[in-house]
Structure formats: structure tokens, C-alpha cells
C-alpha positions as CSV (number, residue, x, y, z in Angstrom):
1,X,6.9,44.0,12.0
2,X,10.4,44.5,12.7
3,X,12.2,42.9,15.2
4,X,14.2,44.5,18.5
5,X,17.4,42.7,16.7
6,X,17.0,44.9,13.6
7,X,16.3,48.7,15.0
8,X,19.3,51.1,15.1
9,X,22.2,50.1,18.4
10,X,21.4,52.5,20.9
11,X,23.3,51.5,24.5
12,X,26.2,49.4,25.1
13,X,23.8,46.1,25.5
14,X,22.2,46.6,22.3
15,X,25.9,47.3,20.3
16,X,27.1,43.3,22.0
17,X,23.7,41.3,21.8
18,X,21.2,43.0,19.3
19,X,24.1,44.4,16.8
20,X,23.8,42.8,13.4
21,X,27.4,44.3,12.3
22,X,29.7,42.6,10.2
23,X,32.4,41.6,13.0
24,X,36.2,40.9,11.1
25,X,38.5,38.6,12.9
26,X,42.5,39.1,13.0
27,X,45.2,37.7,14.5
28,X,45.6,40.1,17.6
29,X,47.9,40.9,20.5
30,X,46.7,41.7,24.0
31,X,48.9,42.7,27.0
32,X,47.9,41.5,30.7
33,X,49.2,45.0,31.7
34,X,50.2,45.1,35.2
35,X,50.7,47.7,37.8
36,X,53.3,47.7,40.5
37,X,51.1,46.9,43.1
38,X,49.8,43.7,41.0
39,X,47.0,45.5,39.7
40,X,46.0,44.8,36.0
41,X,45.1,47.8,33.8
42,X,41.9,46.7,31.6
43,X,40.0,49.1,28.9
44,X,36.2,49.6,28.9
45,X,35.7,48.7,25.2
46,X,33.6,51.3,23.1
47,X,29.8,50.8,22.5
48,X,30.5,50.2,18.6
49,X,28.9,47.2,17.3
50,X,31.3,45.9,15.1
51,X,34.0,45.2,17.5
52,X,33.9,42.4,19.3
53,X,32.7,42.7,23.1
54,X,31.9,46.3,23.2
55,X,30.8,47.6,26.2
56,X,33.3,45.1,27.9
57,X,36.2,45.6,30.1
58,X,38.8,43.9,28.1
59,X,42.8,43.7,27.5
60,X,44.9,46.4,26.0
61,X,45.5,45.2,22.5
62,X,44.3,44.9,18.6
63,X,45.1,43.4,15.5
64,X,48.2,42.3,14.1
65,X,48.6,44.5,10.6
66,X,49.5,42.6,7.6
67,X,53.7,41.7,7.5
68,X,53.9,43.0,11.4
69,X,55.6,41.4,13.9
70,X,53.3,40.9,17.5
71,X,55.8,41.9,19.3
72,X,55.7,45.1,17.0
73,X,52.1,45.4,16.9
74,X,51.9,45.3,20.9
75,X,54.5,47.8,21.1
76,X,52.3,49.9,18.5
77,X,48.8,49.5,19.8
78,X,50.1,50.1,24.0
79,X,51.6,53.7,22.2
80,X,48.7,54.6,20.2
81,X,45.8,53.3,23.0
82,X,47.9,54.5,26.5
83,X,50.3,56.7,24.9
84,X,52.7,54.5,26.7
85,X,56.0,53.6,25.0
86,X,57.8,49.9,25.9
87,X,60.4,48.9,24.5
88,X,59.8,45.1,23.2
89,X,62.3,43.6,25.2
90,X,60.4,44.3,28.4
91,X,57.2,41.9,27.3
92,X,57.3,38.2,27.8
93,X,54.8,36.2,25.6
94,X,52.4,34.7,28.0
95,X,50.0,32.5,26.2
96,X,48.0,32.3,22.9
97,X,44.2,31.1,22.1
98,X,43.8,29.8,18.9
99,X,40.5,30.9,17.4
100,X,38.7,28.7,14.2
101,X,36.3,31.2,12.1
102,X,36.1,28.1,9.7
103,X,32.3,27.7,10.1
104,X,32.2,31.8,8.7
105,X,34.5,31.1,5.5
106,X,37.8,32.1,7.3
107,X,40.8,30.4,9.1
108,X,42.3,30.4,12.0
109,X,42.8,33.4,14.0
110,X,45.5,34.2,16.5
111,X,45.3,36.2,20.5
112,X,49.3,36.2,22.0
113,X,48.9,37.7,25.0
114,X,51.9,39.3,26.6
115,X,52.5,40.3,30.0
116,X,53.8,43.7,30.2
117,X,54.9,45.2,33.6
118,X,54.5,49.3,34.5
119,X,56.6,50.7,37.2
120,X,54.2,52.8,38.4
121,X,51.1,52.0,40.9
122,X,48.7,54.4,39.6
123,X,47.4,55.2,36.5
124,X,49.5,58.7,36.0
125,X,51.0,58.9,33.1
126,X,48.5,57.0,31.0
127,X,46.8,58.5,28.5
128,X,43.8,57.2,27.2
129,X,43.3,57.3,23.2
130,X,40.9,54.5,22.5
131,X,38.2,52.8,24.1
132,X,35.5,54.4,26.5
133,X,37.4,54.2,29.9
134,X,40.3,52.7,31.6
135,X,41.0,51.4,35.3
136,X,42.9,49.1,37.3
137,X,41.4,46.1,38.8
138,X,42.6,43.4,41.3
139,X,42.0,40.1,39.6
140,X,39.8,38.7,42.2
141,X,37.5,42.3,41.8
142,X,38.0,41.7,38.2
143,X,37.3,38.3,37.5
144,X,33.8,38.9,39.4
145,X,32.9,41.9,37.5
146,X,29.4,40.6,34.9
147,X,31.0,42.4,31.7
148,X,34.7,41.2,31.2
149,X,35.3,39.8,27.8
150,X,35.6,36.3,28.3
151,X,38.5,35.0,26.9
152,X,40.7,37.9,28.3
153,X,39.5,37.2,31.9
154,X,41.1,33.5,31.0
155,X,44.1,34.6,30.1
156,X,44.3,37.2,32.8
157,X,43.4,34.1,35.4
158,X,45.9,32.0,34.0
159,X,48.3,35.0,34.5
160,X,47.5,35.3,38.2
161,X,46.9,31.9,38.6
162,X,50.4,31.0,37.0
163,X,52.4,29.5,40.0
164,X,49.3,27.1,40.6
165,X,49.3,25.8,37.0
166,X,51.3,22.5,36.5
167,X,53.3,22.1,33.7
168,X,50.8,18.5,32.5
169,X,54.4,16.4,32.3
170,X,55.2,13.9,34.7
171,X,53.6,11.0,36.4
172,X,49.5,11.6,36.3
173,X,49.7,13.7,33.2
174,X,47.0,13.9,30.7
175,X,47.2,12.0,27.7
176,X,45.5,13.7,24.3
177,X,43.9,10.8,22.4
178,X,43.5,11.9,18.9
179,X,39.8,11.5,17.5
């Protein structure tokens, strides 16, 4: 009897949970995309099971191509996703997770986030050429919502969290204790 894990993906649940699609990991770029009004603008990822958190509201963004700078491949991936052009002296690195795939046979995997600024406070202009929808969120609507791909509401929180976050130097500081 087969089980409900190997039958064809059928819904946006079955695509992130019952998928059995070979998933690839990259070094990536994401941008924390930010309206005028402080609003961040967030893609409903496709239903395809071999991307990682489909069905999940999730940062602009996508892999770093092979010799490509991530500044580069930001500036790429917001033109060929939003049809939005920004010229790479407008982003500021934010932050970067680190990502070990060493338990599948690969290395360590890369996410810069960047946090890009629009003028605008709507969504006109935007142009939606990948993913299933697009919309903008306050973060505290956001960071509530069930399907948010985790580590993208982190970064997101640590982005409007960012003026509570202190710098860990300084009396009362942490100390890491190697293993």
C-alpha cells in the first residue's frame, strides 16, 4: 500500500510536507523590501515542491549564480521577480544566516539579506513575474501570519526590531566558549 507521502503533490500543503523532491541548496540573496509607509513587500512562494517553503510568504530573492556578485544577483532577481530596477548602491547588507547541508553531502550555504527601500507606498509599479502572489504586510500582521518561511520572518524581525538589538560589546556581554 502506498503511503500519503508518495502519491502525486496536489495543494500547496502537500508540495511543503508530503513532497519527496530533490530540494538544491545555493547561496541566495533576499531583500527585506520596504515600502514607504514601513510596510514590507513579501512573495507567496509557488506550490512547486522542489523549492524550499512553497506555499509560503517569503522574501524577494534567489540564488547567487556561479561567479556573481550578491549584490548583482539581488539587483538581477528584484528585475526579473518585480520588474523593479535598483541600482546597487541603494541596498545595504543587513544580515546573513549561514546554513550547514553537511549532513546531505554538501557545504555550507549562504542567505545575505539586504534591505532595499521603495519610494512608493503601494504596490503600483510592481510587476509580478515569479511566485504565486505578492502583498505588503506590516511586521506585526506579518510575523503572526501561520505560513511565513521561517528564517525570513527572522531576518525581517531583526530588521524591524533593529534599534532594540544591542550590539553584545560592553559590560554584560556574552562570552562564546568554544566546545
Amino acid at each position: 500500500m502506498s503511503g500519503s507521502r508518495d502519491r502525486a503533490v496536489t495543494d500547496a500543503s502537500d508540495a511543503f510536507l508530503g513532497s519527496r523532491a530533490t530540494l538544491r541548496p545555493a547561496h541566495a540573496v533576499a531583500a527585506l523590501l520596504q515600502l514607504a509607509d514601513g510596510r514590507y513587500v513579501m512573495q507567496l512562494r509557488d506550490a512547486k515542491p522542489n523549492i524550499f517553503y512553497p506555499g509560503h510568504w517569503g522574501c524577494f530573492g534567489g540564488a547567487v549564480d556561479a561567479g556573481e556578485a550578491p549584490v548583482a544577483a539581488l539587483v538581477r532577481e528584484l528585475k526579473e521577480e518585480l520588474a523593479v530596477v535598483i541600482a546597487p548602491a541603494t541596498v545595504g547588507r543587513f544580515t546573513e544566516f549561514t546554513f550547514d547541508f553537511g549532513f546531505a553531502g554538501d557545504g555550507i550555504r549562504l542567505r545575505t539579506y539586504y534591505a532595499v527601500s521603495l519610494s512608493q507606498s503601494d504596490l503600483g509599479g510592481l510587476v509580478l513575474g515569479e511566485g504565486a502572489d505578492l502583498a505588503a504586510f506590516d511586521a506585526e500582521t506579518l510575523l503572526a501570519m501561520p505560513r511565513v518561511v521561517p528564517y525570513d520572518a527572522f531576518a525581517l524581525w531583526m530588521h524591524y526590531a533593529r534599534d532594540r538589538i544591542a550590539s553584545g560589546v560592553g559590560p554584560g556581554a556574552a562570552v562564546r566558549v568554544k566546545p
